[in-house]
C-alpha angles and dihedrals in degrees: 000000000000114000106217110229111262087220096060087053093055093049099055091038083064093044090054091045094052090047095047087056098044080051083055107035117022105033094168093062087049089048084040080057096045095050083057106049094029094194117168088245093061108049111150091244085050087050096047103057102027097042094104097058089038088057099047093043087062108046084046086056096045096054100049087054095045087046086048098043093048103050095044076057097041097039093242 
């Protein structure tokens, strides 16, 4: 079986983590970003009043993979 690099792990742990915050923190770049892609999952109504568990769900996210990603490095 094919081991995932734990790099790759840490970088997108720290992908999810930034985008949770930005769920949590900084909700018009997240509406700025939504005027651009205009996908059906990220209508402004859908961002507004699910932003919170968005933005959990990704940090949560983040941190498992960069848990993951850094004791497969650090032989943990």
């Amino acid at each position: 079986m094919t081991a995932i690099n734990p790099y790759l792990k840490i970088f997108f742990g720290l992908l999810f983590v930034l985008l949770g915050l930005g769920y949590i923190y900084k909700p018009g770049i997240i509406e700025r970003i939504n005027r651009i892609i205009k996908e059906t999952f990220l209508n402004d109504s859908y961002v507004a009043l699910h932003r919170r568990n968005w933005g959990f769900l990704l940090v949560l996210l983040g941190g498992v993979l960069i848990y993951m990603g850094v004791s497969r490095e650090l032989g943990w």
